[in-house]
N, C-alpha and C positions, 0 to 999 in steps of 0.2 A: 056783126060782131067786130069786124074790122074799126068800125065807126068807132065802139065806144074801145077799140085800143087806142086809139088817136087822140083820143078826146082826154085818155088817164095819159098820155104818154104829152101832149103837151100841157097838162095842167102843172106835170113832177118838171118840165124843164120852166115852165112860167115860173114856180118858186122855187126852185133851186138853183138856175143860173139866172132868175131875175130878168126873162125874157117877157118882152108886151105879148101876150096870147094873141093877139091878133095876126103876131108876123109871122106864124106858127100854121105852117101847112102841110098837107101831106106831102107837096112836089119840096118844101122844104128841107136843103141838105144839111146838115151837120155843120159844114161848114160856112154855109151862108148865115146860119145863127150863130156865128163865134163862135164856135164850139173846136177845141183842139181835138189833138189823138185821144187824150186823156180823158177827156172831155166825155168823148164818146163813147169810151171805154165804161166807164162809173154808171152814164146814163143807162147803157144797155146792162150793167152789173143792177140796179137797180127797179129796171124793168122784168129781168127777172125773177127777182124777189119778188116784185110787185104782185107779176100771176103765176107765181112757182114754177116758174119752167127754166128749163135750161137752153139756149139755143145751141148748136150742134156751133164748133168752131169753123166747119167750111159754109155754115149760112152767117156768121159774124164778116166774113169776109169783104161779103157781099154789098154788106148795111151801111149804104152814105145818105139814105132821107128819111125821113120819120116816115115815109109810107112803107118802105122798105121796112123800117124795124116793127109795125106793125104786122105786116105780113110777115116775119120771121116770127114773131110773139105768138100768130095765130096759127101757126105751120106747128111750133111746139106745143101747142093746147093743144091741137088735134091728133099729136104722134100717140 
């Protein structure tokens, strides 16, 4: 399950911040794709919508790689 969070989670920053998918990993941080505060903010606001959850504010804290915000994605699907 994790796989295809990753897999929806850098397809939405390939076309919304116009990132090449390839450079797009899960040890990938936030910041190492250009990605500001803000940045990070929208993406995780948007990943929510994406699979209706909500992440809890003490697991946002946590989230600086896309593997991280998968397993925060998948931690709320399962609450």
């Amino acid at each position: 399950m994790t796989e295809i969070i990753f897999e929806k989670i850098a397809a939405l920053l390939s076309s919304k911040k116009e990132l090449n998918r390839e450079l797009i990993t899960v040890e990938s941080s936030f910041e190492a794709l250009g990605l500001d505060s803000l940045d990070s903010i929208e993406l995780i606001a948007d990943l929510e919508d994406e699979f209706n959850v909500t992440i809890p504010n003490a697991d946002l804290q946590r989230i600086k790689t896309i593997g991280q915000a998968a397993e925060g994605i998948k931690r709320a699907m399962d609450a």
